[in-house]
C-alpha positions as CSV (number, residue, x, y, z in Angstrom):
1,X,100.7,112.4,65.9
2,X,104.5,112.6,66.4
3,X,106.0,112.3,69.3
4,X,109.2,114.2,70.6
5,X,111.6,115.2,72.8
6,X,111.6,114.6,76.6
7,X,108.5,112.5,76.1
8,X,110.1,109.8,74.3
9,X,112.4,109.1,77.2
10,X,109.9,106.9,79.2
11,X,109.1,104.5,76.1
12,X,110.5,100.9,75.7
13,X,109.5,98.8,72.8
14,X,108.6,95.2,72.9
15,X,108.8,92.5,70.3
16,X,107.6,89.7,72.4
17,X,108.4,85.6,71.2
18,X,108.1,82.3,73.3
19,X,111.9,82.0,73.3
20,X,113.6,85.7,72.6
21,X,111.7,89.3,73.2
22,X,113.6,91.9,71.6
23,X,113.8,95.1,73.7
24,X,114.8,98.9,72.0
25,X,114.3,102.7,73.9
26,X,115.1,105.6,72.8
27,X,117.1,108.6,74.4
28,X,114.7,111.7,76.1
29,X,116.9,114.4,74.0
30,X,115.8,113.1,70.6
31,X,113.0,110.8,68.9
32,X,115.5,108.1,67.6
33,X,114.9,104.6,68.4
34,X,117.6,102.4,69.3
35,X,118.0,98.4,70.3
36,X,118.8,97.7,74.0
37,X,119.0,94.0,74.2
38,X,117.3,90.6,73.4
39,X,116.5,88.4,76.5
40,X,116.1,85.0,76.1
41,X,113.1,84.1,78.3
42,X,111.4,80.5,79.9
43,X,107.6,82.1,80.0
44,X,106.3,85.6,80.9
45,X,107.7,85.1,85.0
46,X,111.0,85.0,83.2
47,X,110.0,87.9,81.1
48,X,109.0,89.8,83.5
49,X,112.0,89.1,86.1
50,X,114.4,90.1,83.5
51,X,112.4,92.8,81.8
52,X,111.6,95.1,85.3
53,X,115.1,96.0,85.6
54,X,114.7,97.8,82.2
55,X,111.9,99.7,83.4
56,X,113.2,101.0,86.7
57,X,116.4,102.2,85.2
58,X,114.8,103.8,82.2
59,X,112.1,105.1,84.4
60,X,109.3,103.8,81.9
61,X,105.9,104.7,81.5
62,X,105.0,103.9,78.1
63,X,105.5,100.2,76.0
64,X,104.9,100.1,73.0
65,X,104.1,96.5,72.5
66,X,104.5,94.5,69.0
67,X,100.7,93.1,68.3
68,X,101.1,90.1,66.0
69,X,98.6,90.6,63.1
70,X,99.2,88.3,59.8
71,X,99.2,89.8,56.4
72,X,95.6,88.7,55.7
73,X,94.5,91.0,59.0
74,X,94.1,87.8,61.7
75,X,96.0,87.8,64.8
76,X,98.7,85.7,64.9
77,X,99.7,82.9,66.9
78,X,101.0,84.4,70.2
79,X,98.1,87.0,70.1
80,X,96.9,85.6,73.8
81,X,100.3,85.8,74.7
82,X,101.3,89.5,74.1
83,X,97.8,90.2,75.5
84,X,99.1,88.7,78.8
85,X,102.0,90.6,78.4
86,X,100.1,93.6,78.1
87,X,97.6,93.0,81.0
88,X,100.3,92.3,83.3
89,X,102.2,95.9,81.9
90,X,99.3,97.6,83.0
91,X,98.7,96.0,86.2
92,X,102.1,97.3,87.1
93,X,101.0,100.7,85.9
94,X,102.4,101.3,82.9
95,X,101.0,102.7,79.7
96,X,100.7,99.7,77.2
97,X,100.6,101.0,73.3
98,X,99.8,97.7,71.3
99,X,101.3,98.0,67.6
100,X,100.7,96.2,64.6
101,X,104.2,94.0,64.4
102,X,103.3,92.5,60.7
103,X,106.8,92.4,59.0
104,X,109.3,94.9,61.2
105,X,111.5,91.1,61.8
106,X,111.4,91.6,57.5
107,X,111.9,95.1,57.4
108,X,114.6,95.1,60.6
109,X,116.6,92.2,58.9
110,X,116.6,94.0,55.6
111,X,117.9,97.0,57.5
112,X,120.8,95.2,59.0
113,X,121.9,93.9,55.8
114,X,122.0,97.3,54.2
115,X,124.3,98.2,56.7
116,X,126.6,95.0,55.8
117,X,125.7,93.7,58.7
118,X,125.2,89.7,59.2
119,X,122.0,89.7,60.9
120,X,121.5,86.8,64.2
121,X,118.2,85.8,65.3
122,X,119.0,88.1,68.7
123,X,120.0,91.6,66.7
124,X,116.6,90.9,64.4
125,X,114.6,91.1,67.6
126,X,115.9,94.1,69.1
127,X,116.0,95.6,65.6
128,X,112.7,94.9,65.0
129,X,111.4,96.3,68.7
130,X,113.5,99.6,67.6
131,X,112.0,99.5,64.1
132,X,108.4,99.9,65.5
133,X,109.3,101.6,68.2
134,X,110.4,104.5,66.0
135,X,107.2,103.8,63.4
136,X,104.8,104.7,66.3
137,X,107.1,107.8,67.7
138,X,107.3,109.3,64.2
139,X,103.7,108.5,63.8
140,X,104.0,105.7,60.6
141,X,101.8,103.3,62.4
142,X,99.1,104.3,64.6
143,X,97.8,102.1,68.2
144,X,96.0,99.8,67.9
145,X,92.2,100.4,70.1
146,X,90.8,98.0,72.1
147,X,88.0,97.6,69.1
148,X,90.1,96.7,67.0
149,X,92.2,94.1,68.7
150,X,88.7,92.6,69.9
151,X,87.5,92.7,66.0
152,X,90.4,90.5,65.0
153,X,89.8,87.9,68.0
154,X,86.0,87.8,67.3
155,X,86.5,87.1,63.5
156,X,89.3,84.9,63.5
């Protein structure tokens, strides 16, 4: 499922990490992802305190949220975290869109450097929020359900 046009213009994309969270959007004319920022956070109130600004002026609806899942299918280490994340998203009423994350740091980094670009921890993030961001609009990588995500905390 792709999605276009004036839908796209109430997504943000997430890449959450204890220290940086990489933030991308995307413009309501066309389905092209693009990285907004990186915040540096101290723990979700942070997160949250500098995030909500980006949701009111964006008028968001939809997050697409990076899910950490390793390569051999467990959920990484800040699995409770983005869940947290998530739950408080959708306590505030938006539409949360978890996302397998696994490699768009790799994939966002090898971007950069095919543009010639030197790549810092803080483009990598937003990159990689854009990366998967656009993945899930184009319809590359599909949400993850709730039986899923519950099937990789059970069995690992």
């Amino acid at each position: 499922m792709m999605i276009s046009g004036t839908d796209t213009k109430s997504y943000l994309a997430i890449d959450y990490g204890r220290r940086r969270v990489g933030i991308a959007g995307c413009s309501g004319d066309v389905s092209i992802a693009f990285g907004i920022t990186t915040l540096a956070i101290n723990g979700l109130t942070d997160l949250f305190n500098q995030l909500q600004p980006f949701l009111d002026d964006r008028s968001v609806t939809n997050v697409v949220l990076g899910f950490p899942i390793t390569l051999g299918d467990k959920p990484g280490m800040l699995k409770s975290e983005v869940l947290a994340v998530a739950e408080k998203l959708q306590e505030r009423g938006y539409t949360v869109h978890l996302v397998d994350e696994a490699l768009s740091s790799e994939k966002a980094g090898r971007k950069l450097r095919e543009r010639g670009k030197k790549s810092q921890k803080e483009d990598l993030d937003r990159a990689a929020a854009a990366l998967f961001l656009q993945e899930y609009l184009d319809g590359e990588i599909p949400e993850l359900s709730t039986e899923e995500i519950e099937k990789l905390s059970v069995n690992h």
